[in-house]
C-alpha positions in Angstrom: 27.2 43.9 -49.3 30.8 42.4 -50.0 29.8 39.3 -48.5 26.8 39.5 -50.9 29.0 40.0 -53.6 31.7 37.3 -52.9 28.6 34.9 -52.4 27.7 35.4 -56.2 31.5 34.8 -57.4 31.4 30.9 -55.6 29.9 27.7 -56.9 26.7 26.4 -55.0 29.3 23.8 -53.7 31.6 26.8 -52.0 28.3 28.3 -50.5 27.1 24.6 -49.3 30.6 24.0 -48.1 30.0 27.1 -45.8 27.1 26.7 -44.8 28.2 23.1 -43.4 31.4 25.2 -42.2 29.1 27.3 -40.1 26.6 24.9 -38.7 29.4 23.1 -37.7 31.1 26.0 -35.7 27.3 26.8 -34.4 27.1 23.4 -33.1 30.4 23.5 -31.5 29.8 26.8 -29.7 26.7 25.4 -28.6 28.1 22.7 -27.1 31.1 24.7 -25.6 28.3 27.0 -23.7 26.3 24.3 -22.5 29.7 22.7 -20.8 30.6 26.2 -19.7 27.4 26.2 -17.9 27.3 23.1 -16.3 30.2 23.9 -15.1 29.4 27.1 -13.7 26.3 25.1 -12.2 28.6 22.9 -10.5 30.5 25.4 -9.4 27.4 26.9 -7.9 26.2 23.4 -5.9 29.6 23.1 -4.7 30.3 26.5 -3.2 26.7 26.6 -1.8 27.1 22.8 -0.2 30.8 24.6 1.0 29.1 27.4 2.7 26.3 25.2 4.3 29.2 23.3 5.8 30.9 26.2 7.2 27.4 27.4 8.8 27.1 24.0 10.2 31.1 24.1 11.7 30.6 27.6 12.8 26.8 26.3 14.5 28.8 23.6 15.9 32.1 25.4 17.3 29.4 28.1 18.6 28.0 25.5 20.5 31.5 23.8 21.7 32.4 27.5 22.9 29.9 28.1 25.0 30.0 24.5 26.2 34.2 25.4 27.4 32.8 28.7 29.1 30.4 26.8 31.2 33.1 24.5 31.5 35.4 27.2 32.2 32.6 28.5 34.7 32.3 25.8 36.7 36.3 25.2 37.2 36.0 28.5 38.7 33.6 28.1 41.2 34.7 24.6 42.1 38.0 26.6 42.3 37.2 29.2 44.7 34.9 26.7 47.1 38.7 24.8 47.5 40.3 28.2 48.0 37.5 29.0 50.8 37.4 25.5 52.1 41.5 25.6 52.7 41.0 29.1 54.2 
């Protein structure tokens, strides 16, 4: 009601002048959210491209691990057929 009341002690050019005022900060809040989401979304893409890499390293050193232990393996036996073959 006091905002009612101050409206009716201003000119129409006070009131238009606000009006303007507010559209203006509408707009500008508008614009600040849609930024603030795009950024967000980008944020999104990035940390779900991030973790898609990191499934992709952790496939790949999976893979290069059990590569060494067959690796590993073999040393072993070719190992102990020396040891025996010294023997």
């Amino acid at each position: 009601i006091s905002i009612l009341n101050s409206f009716q002690e201003c000119t129409l050019k006070q009131i238009m002048d606000q009006e303007s005022e507010i559209v203006h900060d509408t707009q500008s809040l508008h614009s600040d959210m849609q930024t603030l989401v795009y950024e967000n979304y980008n944020k999104f893409i990035a940390g779900t491209d991030t973790i898609r890499k990191m499934k992709n390293d952790f496939k790949k050193m999976e893979d290069e691990m059990d590569l060494l232990a067959k690796n590993m393996e073999s040393i072993t036996s070719f190992s102990e057929q020396i040891s025996c073959t010294l023997q």
